[in-house]
N, C-alpha and C positions, 0 to 999 in steps of 0.2 A: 504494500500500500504506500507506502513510502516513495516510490519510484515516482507516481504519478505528477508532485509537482516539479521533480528534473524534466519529466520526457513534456508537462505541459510548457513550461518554460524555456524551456530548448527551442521548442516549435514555434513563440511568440519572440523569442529573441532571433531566430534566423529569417524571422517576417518581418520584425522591426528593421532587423540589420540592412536587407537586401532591399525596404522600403525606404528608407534613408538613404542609400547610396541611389536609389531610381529618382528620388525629388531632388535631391541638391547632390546629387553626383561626390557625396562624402565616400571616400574609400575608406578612413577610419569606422564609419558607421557598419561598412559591410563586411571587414575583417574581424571586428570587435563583436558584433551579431553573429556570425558564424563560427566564431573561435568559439566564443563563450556559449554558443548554443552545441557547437557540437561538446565542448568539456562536459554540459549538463546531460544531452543525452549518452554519453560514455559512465556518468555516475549513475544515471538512473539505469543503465544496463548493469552496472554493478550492483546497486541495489536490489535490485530485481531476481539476482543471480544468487544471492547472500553471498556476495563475494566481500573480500577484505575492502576496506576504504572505500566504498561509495559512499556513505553517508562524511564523510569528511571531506569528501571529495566535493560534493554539493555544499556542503559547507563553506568551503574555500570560495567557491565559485559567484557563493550567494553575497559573500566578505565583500570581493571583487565587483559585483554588482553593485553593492551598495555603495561603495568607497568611488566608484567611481559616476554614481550618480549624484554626488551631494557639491563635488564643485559646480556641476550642471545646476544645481536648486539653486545654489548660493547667486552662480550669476546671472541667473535670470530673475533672482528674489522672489522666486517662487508663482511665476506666473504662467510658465509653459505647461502643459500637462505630459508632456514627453518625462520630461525628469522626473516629476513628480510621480508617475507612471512608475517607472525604474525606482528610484529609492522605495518606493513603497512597496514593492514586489520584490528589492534585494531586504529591505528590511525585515517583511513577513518570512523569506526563505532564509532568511540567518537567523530568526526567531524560531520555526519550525526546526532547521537541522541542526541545528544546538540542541535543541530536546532530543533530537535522536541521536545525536554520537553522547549525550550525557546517558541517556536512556540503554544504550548498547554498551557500554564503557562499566557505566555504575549498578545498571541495573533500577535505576532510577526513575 
């Protein structure tokens, strides 16, 4: 059950990626969307599998989303919904996968 928001976040960040690089021709938007979509679905295939490090792995990934969605907030002062979008979806996935590497680790 765990898998399901890597593989759904993978799928919305390589639509995001590849729909940003179509409107303004961003090639960071399509590398960053595809990189990071495909690390998501490589964790949620891990998780899926009860293999080692998926949920850390998604973890990392979710770190990575959020971190690098908050200079985006910051410079637009919070008025685009793109970023706001992003940190709010890297926030809930770093909220989420901390419970489960605490929950898989502690027992917890």
């Amino acid at each position: 059950m765990a898998e399901h928001p890597s593989f759904t976040l993978a799928g919305l960040l390589a639509v995001g990626g590849t729909a940003g690089y179509m409107r303004t021709r961003s090639r960071p938007s399509l590398v960053a969307g595809l990189g990071l979509g495909l690390s998501y679905a490589y964790a949620g295939y891990l998780i899926k599998g009860n293999k080692d490090y998926g949920t850390e792995l998604a973890l990392g990934n979710s770190v990575l989303l959020l971190g690098s969605a908050i200079p985006r907030v910051v410079k637009t002062r919070a008025r685009a919904p793109v970023p706001l979008g992003l940190a709010a979806a890297g926030a809930l996935a770093t909220f989420y996968y901390q419970m489960k590497v605490r929950e898989f680790r502690f027992g917890v």
